[in-house]
N, CA, C and O of each residue as an XYZ file, in Angstrom:
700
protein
N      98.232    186.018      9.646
C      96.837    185.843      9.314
C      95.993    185.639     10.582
O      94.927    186.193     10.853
N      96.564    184.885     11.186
C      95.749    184.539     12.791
C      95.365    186.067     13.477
O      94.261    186.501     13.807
N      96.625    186.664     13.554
C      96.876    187.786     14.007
C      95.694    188.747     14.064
O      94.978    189.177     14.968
N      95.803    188.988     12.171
C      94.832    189.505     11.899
C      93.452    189.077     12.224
O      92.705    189.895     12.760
N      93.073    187.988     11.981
C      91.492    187.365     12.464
C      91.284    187.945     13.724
O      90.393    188.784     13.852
N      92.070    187.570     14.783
C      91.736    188.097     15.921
C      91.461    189.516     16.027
O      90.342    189.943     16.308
N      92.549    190.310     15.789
C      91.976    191.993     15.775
C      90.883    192.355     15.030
O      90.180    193.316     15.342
N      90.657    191.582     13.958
C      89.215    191.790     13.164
C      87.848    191.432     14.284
O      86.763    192.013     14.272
N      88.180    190.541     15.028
C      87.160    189.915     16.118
C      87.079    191.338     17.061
O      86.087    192.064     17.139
N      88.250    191.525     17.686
C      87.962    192.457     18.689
C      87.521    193.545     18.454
O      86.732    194.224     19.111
N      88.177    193.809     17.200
C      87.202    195.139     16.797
C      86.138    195.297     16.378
O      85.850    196.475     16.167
N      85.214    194.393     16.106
C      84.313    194.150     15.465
C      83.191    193.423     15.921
O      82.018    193.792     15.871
N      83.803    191.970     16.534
C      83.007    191.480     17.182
C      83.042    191.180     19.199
O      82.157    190.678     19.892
N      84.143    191.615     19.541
C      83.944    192.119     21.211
C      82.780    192.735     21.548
O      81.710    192.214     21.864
N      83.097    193.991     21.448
C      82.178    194.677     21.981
C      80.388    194.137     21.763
O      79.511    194.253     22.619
N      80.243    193.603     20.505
C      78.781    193.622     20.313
C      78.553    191.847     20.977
O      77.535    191.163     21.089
N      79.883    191.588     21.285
C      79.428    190.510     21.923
C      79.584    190.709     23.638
O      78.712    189.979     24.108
N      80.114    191.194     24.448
C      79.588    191.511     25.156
C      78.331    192.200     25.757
O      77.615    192.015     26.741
N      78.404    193.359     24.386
C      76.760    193.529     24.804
C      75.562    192.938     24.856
O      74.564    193.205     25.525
N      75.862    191.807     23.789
C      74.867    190.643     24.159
C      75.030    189.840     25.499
O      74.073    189.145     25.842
N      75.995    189.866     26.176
C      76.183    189.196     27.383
C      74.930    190.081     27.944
O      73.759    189.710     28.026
N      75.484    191.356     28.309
C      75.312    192.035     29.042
C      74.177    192.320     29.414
O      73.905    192.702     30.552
N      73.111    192.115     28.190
C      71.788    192.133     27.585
C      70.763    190.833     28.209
O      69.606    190.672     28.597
N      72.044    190.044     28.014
C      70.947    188.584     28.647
C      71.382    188.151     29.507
O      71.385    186.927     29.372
N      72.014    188.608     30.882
C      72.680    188.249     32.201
C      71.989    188.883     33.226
O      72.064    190.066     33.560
N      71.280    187.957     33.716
C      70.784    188.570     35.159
C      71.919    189.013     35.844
O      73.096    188.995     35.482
N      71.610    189.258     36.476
C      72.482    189.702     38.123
C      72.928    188.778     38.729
O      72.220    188.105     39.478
N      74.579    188.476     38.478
C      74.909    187.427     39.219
C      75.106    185.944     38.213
O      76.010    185.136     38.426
N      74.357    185.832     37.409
C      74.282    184.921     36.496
C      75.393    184.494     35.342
O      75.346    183.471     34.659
N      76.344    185.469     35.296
C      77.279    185.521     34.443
C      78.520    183.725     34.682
O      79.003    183.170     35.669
N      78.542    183.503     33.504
C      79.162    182.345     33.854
C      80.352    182.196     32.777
O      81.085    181.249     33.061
N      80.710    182.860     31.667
C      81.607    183.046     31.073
C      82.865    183.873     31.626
O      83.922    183.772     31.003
N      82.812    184.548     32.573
C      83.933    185.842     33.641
C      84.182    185.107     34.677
O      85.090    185.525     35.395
N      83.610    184.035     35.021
C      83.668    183.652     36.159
C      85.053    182.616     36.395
O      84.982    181.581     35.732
N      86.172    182.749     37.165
C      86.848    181.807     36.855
C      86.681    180.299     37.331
O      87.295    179.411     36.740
N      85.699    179.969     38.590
C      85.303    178.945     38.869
C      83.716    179.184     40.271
O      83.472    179.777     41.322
N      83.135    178.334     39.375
C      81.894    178.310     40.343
C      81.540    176.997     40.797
O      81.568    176.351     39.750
N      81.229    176.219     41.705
C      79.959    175.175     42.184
C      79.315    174.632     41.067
O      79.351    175.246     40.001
N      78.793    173.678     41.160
C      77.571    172.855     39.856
C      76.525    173.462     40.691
O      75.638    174.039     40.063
N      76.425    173.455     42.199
C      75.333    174.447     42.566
C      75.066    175.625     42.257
O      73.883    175.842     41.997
N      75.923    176.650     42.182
C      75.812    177.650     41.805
C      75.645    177.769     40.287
O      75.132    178.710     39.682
N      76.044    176.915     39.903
C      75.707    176.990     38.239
C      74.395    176.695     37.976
O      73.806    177.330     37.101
N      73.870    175.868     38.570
C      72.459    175.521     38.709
C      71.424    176.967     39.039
O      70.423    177.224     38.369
N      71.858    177.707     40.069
C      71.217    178.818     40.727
C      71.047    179.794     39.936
O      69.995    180.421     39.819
N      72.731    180.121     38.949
C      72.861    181.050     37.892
C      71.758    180.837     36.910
O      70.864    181.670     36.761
N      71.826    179.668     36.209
C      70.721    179.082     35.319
C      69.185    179.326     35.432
O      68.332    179.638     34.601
N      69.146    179.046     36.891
C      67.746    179.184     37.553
C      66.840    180.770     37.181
O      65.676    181.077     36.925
N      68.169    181.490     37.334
C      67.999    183.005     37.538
C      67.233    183.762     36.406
O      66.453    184.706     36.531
N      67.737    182.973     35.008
C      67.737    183.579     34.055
C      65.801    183.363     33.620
O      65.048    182.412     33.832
N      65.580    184.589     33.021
C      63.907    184.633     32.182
C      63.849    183.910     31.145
O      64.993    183.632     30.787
N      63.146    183.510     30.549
C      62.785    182.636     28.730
C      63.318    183.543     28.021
O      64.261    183.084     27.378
N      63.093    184.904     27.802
C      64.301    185.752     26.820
C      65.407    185.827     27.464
O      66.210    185.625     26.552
N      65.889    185.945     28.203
C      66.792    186.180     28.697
C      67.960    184.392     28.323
O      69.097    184.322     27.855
N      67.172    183.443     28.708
C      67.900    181.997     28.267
C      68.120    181.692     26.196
O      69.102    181.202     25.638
N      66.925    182.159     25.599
C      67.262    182.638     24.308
C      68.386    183.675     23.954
O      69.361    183.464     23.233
N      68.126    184.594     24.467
C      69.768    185.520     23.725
C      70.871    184.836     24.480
O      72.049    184.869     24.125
N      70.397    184.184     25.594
C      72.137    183.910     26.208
C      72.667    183.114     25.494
O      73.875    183.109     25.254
N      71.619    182.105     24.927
C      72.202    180.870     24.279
C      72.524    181.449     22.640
O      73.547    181.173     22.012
N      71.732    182.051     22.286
C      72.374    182.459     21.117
C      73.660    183.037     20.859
O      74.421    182.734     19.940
N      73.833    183.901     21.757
C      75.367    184.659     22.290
C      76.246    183.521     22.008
O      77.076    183.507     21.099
N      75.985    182.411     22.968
C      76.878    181.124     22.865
C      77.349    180.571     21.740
O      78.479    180.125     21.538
N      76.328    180.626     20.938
C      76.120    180.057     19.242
C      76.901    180.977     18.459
O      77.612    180.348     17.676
N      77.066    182.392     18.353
C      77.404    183.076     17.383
C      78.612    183.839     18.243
O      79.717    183.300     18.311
N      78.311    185.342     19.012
C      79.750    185.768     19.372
C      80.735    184.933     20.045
O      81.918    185.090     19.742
N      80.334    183.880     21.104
C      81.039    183.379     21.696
C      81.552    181.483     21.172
O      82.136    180.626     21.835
N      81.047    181.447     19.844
C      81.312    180.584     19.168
C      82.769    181.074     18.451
O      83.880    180.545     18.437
N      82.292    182.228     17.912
C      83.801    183.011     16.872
C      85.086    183.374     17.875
O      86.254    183.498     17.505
N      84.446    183.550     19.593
C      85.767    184.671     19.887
C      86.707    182.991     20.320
O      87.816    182.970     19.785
N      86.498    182.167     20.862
C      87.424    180.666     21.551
C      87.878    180.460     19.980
O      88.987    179.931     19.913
N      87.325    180.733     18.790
C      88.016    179.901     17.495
C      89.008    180.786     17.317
O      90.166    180.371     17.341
N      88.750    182.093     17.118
C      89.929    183.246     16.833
C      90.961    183.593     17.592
O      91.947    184.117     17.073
N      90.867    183.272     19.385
C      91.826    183.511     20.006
C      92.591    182.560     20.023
O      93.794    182.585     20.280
N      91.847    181.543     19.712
C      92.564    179.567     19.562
C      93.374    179.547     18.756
O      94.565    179.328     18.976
N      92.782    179.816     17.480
C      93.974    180.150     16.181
C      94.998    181.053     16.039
O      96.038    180.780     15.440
N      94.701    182.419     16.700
C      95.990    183.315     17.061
C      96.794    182.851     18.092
O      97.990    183.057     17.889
N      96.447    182.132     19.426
C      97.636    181.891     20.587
C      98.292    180.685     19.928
O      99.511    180.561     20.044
N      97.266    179.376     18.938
C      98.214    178.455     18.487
C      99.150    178.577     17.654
O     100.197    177.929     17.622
N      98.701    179.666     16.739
C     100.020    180.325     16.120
C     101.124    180.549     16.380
O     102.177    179.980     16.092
N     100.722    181.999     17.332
C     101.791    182.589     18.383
C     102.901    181.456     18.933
O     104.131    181.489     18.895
N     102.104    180.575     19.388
C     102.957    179.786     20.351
C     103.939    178.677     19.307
O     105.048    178.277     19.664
N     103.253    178.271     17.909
C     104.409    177.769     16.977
C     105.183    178.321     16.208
O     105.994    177.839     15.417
N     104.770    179.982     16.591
C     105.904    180.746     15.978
C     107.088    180.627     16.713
O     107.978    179.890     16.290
N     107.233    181.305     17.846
C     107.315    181.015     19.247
C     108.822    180.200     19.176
O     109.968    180.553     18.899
N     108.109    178.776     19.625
C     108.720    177.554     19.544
C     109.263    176.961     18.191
O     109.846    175.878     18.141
N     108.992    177.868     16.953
C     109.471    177.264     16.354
C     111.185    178.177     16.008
O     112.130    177.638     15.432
N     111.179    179.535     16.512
C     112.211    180.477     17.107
C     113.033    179.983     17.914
O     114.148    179.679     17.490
N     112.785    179.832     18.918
C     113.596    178.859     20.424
C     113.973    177.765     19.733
O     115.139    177.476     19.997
N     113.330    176.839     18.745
C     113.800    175.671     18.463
C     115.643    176.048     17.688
O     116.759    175.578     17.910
N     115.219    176.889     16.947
C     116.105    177.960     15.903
C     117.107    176.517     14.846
O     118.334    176.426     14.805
N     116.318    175.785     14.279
C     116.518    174.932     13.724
C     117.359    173.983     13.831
O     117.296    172.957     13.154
N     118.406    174.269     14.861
C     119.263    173.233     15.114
C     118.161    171.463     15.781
O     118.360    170.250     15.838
N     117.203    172.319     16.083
C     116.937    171.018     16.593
C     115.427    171.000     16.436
O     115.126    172.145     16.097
N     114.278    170.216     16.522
C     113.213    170.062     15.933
C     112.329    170.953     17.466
O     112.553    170.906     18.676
N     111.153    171.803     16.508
C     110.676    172.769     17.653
C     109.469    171.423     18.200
O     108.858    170.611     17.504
N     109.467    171.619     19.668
C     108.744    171.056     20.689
C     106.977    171.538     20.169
O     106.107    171.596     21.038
N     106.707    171.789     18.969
C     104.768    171.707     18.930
C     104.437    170.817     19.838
O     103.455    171.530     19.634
N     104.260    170.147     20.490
C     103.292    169.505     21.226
C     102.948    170.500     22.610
O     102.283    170.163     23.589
N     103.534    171.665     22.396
C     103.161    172.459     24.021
C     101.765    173.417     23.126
O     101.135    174.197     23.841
N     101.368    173.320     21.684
C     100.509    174.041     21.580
C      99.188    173.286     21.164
O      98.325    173.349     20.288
N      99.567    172.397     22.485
C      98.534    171.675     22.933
C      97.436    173.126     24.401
O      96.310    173.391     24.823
N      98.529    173.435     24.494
C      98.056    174.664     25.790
C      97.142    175.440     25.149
O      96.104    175.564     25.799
N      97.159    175.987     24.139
C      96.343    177.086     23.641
C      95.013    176.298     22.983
O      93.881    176.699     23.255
N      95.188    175.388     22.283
C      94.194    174.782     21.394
C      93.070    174.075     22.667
O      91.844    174.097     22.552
N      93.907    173.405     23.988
C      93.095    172.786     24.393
C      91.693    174.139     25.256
O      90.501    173.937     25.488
N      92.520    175.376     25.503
C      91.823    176.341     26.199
C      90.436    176.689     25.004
O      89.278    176.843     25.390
N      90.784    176.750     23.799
C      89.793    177.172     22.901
C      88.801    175.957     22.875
O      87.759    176.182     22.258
N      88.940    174.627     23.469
C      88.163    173.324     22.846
C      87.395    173.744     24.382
O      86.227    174.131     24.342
N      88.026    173.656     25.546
C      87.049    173.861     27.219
C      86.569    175.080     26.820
O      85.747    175.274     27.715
N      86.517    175.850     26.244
C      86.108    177.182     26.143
C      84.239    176.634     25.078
O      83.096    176.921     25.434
N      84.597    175.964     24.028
C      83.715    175.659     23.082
C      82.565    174.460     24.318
O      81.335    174.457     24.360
N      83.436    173.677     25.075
C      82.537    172.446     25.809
C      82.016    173.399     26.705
O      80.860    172.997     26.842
N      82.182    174.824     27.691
C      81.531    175.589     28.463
C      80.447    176.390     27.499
O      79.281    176.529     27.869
N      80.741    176.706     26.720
C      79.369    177.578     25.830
C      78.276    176.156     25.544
O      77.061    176.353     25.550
N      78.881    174.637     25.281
C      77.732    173.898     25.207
C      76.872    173.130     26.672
O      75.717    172.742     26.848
N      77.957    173.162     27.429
C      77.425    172.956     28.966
C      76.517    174.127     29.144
O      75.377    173.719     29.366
N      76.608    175.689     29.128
C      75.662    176.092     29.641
C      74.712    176.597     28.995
O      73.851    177.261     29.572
N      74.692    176.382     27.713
C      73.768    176.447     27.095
C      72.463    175.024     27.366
O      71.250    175.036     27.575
N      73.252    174.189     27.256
C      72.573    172.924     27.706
C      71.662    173.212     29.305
O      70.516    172.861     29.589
N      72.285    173.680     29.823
C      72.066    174.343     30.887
C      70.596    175.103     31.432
O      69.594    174.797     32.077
N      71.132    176.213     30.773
C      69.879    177.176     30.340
C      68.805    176.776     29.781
O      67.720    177.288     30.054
N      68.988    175.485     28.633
C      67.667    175.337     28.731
C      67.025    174.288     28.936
O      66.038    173.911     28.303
N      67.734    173.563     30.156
C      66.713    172.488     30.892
C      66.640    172.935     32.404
O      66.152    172.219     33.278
N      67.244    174.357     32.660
C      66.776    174.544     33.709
C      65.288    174.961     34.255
O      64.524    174.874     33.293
N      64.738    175.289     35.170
C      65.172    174.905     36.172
C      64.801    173.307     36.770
O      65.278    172.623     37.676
N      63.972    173.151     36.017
C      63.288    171.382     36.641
C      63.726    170.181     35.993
O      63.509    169.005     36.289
N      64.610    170.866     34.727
C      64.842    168.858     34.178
C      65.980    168.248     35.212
O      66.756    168.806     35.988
N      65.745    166.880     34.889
C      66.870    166.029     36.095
C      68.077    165.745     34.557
O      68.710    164.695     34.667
N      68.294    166.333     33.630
C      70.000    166.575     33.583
C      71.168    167.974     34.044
O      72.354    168.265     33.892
N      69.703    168.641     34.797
C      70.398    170.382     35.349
C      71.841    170.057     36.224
O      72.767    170.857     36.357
N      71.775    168.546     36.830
C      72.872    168.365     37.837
C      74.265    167.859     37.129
O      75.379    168.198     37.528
N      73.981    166.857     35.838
C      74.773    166.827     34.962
C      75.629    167.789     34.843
O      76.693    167.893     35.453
N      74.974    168.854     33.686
C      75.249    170.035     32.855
C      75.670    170.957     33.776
O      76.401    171.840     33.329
N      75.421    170.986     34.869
C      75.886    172.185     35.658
C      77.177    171.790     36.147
O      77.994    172.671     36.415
N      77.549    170.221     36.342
C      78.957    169.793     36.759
C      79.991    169.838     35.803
O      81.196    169.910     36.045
N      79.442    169.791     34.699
C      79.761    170.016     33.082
C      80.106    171.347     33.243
O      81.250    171.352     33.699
N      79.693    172.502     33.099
C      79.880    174.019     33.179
C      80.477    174.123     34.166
O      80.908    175.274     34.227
N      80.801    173.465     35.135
C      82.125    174.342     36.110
C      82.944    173.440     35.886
O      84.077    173.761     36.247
N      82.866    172.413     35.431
C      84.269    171.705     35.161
C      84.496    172.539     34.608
O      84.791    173.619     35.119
N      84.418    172.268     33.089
C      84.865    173.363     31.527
C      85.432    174.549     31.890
O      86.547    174.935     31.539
N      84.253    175.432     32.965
C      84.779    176.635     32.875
C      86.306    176.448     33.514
O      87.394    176.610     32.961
N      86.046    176.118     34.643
C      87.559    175.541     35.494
C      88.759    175.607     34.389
O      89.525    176.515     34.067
N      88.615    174.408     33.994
C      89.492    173.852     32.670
C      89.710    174.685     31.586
O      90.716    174.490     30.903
N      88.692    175.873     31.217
C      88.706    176.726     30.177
C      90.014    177.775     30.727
O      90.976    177.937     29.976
N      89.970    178.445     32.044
C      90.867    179.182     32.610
C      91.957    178.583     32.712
O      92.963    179.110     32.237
N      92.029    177.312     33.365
C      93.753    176.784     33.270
C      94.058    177.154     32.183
O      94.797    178.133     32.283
N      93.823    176.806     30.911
C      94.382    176.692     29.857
C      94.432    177.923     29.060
O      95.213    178.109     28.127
N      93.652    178.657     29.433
C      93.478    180.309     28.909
C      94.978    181.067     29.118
O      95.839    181.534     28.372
N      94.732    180.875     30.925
C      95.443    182.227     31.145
C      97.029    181.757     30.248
O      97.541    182.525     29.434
N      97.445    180.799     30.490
C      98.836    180.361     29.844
C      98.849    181.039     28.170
O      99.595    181.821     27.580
N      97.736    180.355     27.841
C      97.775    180.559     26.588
C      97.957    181.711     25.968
O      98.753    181.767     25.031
N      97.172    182.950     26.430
C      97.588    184.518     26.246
C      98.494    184.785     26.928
O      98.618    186.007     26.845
N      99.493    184.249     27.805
C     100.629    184.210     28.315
C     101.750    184.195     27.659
O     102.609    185.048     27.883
N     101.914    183.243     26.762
C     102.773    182.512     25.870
C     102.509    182.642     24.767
O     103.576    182.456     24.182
N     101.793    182.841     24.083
C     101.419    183.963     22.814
C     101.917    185.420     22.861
O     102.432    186.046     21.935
N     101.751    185.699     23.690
C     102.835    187.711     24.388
C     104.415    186.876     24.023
O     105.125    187.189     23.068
N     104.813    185.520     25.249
C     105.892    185.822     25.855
C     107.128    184.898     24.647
O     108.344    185.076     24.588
N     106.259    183.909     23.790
C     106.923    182.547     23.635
C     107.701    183.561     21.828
O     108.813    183.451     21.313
N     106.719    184.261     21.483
C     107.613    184.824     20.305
C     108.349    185.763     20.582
O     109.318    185.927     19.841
N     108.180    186.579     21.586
C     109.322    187.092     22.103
C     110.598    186.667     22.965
O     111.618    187.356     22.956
N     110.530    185.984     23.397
C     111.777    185.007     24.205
C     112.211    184.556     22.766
O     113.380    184.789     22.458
N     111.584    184.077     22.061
C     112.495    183.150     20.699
C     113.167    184.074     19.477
O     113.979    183.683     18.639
N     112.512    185.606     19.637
C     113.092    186.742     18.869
C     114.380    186.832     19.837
O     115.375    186.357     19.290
N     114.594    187.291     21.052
C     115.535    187.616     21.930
C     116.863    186.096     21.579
O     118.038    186.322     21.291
N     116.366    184.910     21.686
C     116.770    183.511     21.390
C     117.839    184.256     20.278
O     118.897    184.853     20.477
N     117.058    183.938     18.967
C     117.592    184.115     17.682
C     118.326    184.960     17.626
O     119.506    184.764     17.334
N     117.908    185.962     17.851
C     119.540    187.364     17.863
C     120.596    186.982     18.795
O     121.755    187.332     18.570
N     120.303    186.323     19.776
C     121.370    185.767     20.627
C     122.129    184.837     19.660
O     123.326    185.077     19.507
N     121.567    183.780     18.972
C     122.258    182.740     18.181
C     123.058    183.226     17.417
O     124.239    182.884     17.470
N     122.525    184.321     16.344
C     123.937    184.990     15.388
C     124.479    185.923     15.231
O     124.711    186.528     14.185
N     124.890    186.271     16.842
C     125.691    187.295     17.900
C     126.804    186.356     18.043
O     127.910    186.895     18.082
N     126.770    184.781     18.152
C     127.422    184.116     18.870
C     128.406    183.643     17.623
O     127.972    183.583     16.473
N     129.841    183.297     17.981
C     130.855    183.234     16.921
C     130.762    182.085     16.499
O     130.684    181.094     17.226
N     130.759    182.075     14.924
C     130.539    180.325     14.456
C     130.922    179.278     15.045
O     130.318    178.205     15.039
N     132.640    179.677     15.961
C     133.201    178.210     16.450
C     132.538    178.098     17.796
O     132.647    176.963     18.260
N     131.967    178.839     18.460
C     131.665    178.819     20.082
C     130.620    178.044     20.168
O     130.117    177.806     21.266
């Protein structure tokens, strides 16, 4: 089911959500691709952006980029207790607490769409821009640790535990 949600997203809702990026990103301003920036530079990015341009971005935030961190969250946390719950192969209780990795990438993923949205629209003169902008490169920071693993181990963790399992009843009952 996860599975599915997600390919329903990408096919459906990727593309038209990038084009909303794409639509409301100055030059340079992009802060969702980015794997780590400065609170200065986040500040500068912010700065950059026009009054429409800070409306669709933030909306983007609200709607495509609200759905894609829930759908990839719910497919890698899957993945990864399918996974582990394979490798565990019942002799012994599967280790869930590692799909803490995937869930936590989808939660920094959700706190960066509200950092820079927050962002965007008290820039450029309110005095919480220094806050929110330390906020948005933390997150983003923190959003990537936990990302890249996570689509890592969603590929690798149900396949190592398929390879696991056929290994287990290959192996002779007494061995």
């Amino acid at each position: 089911m996860s599975g599915l949600l997600f390919a329903v997203f990408l096919v459906f809702g990727f593309s038209a959500m990038g084009a909303s990026f794409d639509a409301s990103t100055p030059e340079g301003g992009d802060f969702d691709t980015v794997f780590f920036y400065t609170p200065a530079e986040a500040a500068r990015k912010a700065a950059s952006y026009t009054a429409d341009e800070v409306s669709a971005a933030i909306l983007a935030h609200w709607t495509y980029d609200l759905a894609f961190p829930s759908s990839y969250g719910f497919f890698c946390a899957s993945a990864w207790a399918f996974g582990l719950r394979l490798l565990a192969g019942g002799a012994r209780p599967a280790r869930f607490g590692f799909v803490a990795v995937p869930i936590a990438g989808a939660l920094f993923d959700l706190g960066e769409n509200a950092a820079v949205s927050g962002l965007l629209a008290a820039a450029p003169n309110a005095a919480c821009v220094g806050p929110l902008a330390v906020l948005a490169s933390g997150f983003t920071l923190a959003k990537w640790i936990f990302v890249v693993p996570a689509f890592g181990g969603a590929l690798c963790l149900p396949a190592v535990g398929f390879i696991a399992a056929a290994a287990r009843r290959r192996r002779p009952a007494g061995a």
